[in-house]
N, C-alpha and C positions, 0 to 999 in steps of 0.2 A: 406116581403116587398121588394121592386125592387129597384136595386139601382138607381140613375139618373146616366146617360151617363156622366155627369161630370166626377161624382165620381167614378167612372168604368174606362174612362177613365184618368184619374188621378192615379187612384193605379194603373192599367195596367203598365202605364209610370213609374213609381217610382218602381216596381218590375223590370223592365225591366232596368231601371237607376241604381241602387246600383251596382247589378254584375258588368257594365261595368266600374264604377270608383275602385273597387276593386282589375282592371288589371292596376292601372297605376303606374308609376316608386313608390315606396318608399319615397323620397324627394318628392311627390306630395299629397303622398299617405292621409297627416295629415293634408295639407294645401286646394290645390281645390277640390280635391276629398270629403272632411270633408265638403266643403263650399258647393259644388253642393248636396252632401246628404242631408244636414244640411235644404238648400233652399226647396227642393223638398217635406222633411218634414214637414216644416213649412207652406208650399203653403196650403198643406192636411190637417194641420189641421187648416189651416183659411178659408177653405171650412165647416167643421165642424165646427166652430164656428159661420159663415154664417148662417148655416143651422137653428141653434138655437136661432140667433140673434134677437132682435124686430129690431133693425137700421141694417138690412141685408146690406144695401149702404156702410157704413163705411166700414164695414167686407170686403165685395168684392173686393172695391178698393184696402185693403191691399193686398188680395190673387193676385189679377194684378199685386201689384206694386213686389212681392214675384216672380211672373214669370217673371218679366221682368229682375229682378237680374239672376234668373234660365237660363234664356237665353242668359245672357252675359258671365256668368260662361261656357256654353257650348260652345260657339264660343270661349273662352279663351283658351279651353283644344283642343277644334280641330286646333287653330290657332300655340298651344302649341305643337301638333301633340300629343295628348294624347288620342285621340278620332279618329278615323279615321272617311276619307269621307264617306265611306259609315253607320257606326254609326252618325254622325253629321248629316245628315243630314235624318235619319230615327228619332232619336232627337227634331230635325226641326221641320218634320210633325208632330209627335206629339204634341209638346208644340204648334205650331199655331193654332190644332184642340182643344186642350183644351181649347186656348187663346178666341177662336172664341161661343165654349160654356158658358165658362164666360162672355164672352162680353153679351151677351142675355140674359143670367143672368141679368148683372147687366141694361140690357135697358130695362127691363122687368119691373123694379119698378120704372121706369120713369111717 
């Protein structure tokens, strides 16, 4: 079975995301670093829950509301200078093309 571009794109991001919070100071290391892993997990698997769901609406909305934390935590760490420009904003792209696959997702059961 194939996976959907979501979710392809989704693990890609999160295989790609861990390593680079793994390089940051120590003192960050248990706090944003834990919290952007933490989100990025939890987006994934409310994708997965989606998937299974009969009220797929509810679900999604969470997984939105899941990146939009995702995405504040990342401008935190680059603004923190914990992320460089060039990570943040490869980052960026990412989450806005997920953002935009979920969107269609969720207007799709409009």
């Amino acid at each position: 079975m194939k996976e959907s571009p979501l979710f392809a794109k989704s693990y890609d991001f999160i295989k790609w995301l861990i390593p680079q919070t793994v390089k940051f100071p120590r003192n960050q290391r248990f706090a944003l670093a834990a919290r952007i892993q933490q989100r990025s997990l939890d987006f994934m698997e409310q994708l997965y829950v989606a998937a299974s769901a009969t009220e797929k609406r509810t679900a999604l909305v969470q997984a939105d509301t899941l990146l939009k934390q995702l995405r504040f935590h990342l401008r935190l760490a680059h603004d923190l200078e914990l992320l460089s420009t060039r990570r943040y904003e490869h980052a960026c792209r990412q989450v806005e093309e997920i953002g935009r696959l979920l969107g269609g997702w969720i207007r799709s059961l409009s």
